[in-house]
C-alpha positions in Angstrom: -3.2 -14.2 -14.0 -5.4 -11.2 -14.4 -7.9 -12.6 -11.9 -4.7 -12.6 -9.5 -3.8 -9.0 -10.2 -7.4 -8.0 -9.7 -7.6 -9.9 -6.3 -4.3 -8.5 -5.1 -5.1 -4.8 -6.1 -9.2 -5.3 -4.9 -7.7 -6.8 -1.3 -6.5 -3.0 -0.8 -9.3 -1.3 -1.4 -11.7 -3.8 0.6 -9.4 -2.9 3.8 -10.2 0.8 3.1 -14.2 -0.2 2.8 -13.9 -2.2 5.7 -12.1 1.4 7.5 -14.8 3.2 6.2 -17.5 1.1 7.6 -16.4 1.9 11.4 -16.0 5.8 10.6 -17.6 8.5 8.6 -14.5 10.3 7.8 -10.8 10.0 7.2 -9.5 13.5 7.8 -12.5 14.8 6.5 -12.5 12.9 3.5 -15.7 10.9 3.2 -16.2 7.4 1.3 -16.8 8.6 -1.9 -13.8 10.8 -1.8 -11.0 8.7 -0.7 -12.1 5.9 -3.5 -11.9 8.5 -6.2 -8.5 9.8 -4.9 -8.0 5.4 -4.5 -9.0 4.8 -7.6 -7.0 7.9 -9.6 -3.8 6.3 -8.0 -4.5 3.0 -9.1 -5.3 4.2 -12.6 -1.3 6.2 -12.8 -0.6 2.5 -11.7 -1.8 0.7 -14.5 -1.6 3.2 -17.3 2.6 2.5 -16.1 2.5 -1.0 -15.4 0.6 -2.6 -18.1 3.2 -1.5 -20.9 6.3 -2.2 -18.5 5.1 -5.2 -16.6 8.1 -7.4 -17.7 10.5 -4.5 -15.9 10.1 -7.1 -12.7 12.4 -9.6 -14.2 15.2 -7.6 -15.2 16.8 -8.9 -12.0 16.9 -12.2 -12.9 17.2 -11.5 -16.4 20.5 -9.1 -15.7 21.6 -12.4 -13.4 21.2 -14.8 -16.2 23.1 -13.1 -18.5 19.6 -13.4 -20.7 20.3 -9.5 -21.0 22.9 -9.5 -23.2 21.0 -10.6 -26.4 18.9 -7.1 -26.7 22.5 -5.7 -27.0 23.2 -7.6 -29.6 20.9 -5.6 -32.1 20.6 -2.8 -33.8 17.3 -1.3 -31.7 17.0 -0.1 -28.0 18.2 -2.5 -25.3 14.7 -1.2 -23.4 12.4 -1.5 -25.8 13.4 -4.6 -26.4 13.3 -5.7 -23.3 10.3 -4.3 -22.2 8.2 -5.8 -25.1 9.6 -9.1 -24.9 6.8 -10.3 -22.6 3.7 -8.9 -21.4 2.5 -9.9 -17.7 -0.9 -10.8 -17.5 -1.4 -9.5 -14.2 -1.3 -6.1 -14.8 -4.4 -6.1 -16.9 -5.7 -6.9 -13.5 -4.4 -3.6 -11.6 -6.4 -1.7 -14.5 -10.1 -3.2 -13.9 -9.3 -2.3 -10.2 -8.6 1.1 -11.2 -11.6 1.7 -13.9 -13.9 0.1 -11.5 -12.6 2.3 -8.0 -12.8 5.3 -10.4 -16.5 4.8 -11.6 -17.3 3.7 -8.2 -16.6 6.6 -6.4 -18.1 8.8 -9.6 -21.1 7.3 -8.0 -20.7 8.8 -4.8 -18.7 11.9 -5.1 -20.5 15.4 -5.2 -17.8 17.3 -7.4 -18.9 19.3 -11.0 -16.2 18.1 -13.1 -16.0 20.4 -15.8 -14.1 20.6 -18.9 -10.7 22.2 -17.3 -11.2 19.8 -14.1 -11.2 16.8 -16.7 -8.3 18.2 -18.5 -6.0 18.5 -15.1 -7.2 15.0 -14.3 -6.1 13.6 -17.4 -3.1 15.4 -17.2 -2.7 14.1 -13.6 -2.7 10.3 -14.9 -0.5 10.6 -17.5 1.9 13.0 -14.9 1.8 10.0 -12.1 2.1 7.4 -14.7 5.5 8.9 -15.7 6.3 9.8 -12.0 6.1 6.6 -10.8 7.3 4.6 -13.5 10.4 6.8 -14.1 11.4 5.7 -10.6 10.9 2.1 -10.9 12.8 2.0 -13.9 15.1 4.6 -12.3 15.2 1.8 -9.7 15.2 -1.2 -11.9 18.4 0.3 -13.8 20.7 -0.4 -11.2 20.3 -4.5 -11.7 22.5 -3.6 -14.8 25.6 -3.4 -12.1 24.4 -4.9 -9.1 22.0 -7.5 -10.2 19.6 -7.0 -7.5 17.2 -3.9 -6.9 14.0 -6.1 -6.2 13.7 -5.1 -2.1 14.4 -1.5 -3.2 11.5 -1.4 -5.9 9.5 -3.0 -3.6 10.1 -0.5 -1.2 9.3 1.9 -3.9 5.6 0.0 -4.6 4.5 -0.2 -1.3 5.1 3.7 -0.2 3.4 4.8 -3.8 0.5 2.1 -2.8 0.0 2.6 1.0 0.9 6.5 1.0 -0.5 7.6 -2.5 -3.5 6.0 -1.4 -4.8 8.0 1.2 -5.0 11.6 1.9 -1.7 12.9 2.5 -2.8 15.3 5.8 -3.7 12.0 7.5 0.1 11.9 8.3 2.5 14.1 10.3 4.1 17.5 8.8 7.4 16.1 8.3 5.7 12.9 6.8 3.5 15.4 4.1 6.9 17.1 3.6 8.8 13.5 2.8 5.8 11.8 0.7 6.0 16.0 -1.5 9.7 15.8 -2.2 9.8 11.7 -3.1 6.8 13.3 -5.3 4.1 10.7 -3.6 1.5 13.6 -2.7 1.9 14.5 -7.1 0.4 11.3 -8.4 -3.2 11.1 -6.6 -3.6 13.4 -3.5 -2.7 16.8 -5.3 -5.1 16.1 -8.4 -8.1 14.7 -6.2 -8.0 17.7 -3.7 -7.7 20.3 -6.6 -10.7 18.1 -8.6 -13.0 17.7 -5.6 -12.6 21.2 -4.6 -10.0 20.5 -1.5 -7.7 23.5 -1.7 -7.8 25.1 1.6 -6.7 21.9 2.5 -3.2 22.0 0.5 -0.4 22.6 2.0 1.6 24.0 -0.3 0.8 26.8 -2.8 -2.2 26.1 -5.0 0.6 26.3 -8.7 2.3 23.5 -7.5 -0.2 21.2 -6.8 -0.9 21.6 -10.8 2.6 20.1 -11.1 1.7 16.4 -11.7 3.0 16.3 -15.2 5.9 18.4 -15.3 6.8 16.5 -12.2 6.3 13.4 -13.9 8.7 15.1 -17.5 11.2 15.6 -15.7 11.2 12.2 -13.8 10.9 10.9 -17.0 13.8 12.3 -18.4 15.9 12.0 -15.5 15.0 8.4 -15.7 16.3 7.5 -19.3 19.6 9.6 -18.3 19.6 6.7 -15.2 18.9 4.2 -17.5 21.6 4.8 -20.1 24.4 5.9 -17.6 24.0 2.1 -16.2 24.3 0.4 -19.8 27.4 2.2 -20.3 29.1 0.3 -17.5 27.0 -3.4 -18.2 28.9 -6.4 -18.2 27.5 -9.5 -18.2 27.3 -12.0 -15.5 28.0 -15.3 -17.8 26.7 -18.4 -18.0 
């Protein structure tokens, strides 16, 4: 299974070496660049998704009534849920990420110093919490409705395809969109700021420091989400 999560997650950076092979630049990003803006992504990914892998069967779970038991004791319905089974896979998503990252440490001409480290590590742990307070923002609804899979989905893929690139490769309106959603917060802010990219911003320099009080408050307005929808579970049966 981790073999299949590294495949998956290395099949979407080998389209961006494949890219990169053809041209020199992506809006003035070079190689080395875009794999450690990649790679910093990837790395929110993992640091989210290895602890809350098994949030991808609470569909089912919610549909088979195998819910109910976790509120049957005296501990948190989400922890429990979330610890009853670990998927394999996302071990894979974080070799991907460590071995992007120190690929593109090979080829990126940045001094990272002591406060640049800081605000990167600040910047997983803020797009860690940014987009995994929206899947489980997301994932809260199968509570009621018993099916948010196409709608997480949804969620993945704009985080993986957007967040992966540099955000001024798209259209104002499109920068404005992937800002607000906060996209632009988990990778593309940090890496600009870290690989000394901001006259490129295009929004105030204080704000793209934001990636972990974005990623707070996400957090928070996640677990509000979260226990708004228990109040109102009822179980599907048998």
């Amino acid at each position: 299974m981790i073999v299949l999560g590294i495949v998956y997650q290395g099949s979407g950076f080998a389209f961006v070496l494949v890219v990169m092979h053809n041209v020199d630049l992506i809006a003035g990003w070079p190689l080395g660049d875009i794999a450690f803006l990649y790679g910093l992504r990837m790395l929110a990914h993992a640091l989210w998704i290895v602890p809350l892998s098994h949030l991808w069967m609470l569909d089912q779970m919610a549909r088979e009534a195998e819910f109910d038991r976790y509120l049957l004791r005296p501990l948190s319905p989400f922890v429990q849920f979330v610890t009853s089974k670990f998927q394999m896979n996302a071990l894979g998503d974080a070799c991907v990420a460590v071995l992007i990252l120190g690929y593109s440490l090979t080829l990126v001409d940045a001094d990272f110093d002591p406060w640049t480290l800081l605000l990167l590590g600040a910047a997983v742990i803020g797009g860690a919490l940014i987009e995994g307070s929206i899947q489980v923002a997301a994932a809260a609804f199968a509570i009621r409705t018993l099916n948010t899979m196409s709608l997480r989905m949804l969620a993945d893929l704009v985080f993986s395809v957007a967040g992966s690139y540099p955000v001024i490769i798209f259209p104002k309106l499109m920068r404005v969109t992937l800002t607000v959603l906060p996209v632009s917060f988990v990778a593309y802010f940090p890496a600009a700021l870290a690989l000394g990219r901001q006259d490129e911003l295009f929004v105030p320099l204080w704000v793209a420091h934001l990636t972990l009080p974005v990623g707070v408050v996400l957090f928070l307005a996640a677990g509000a989400v979260w226990r708004s929808q228990l109040r109102h579970y009822q179980s599907a049966g048998n």
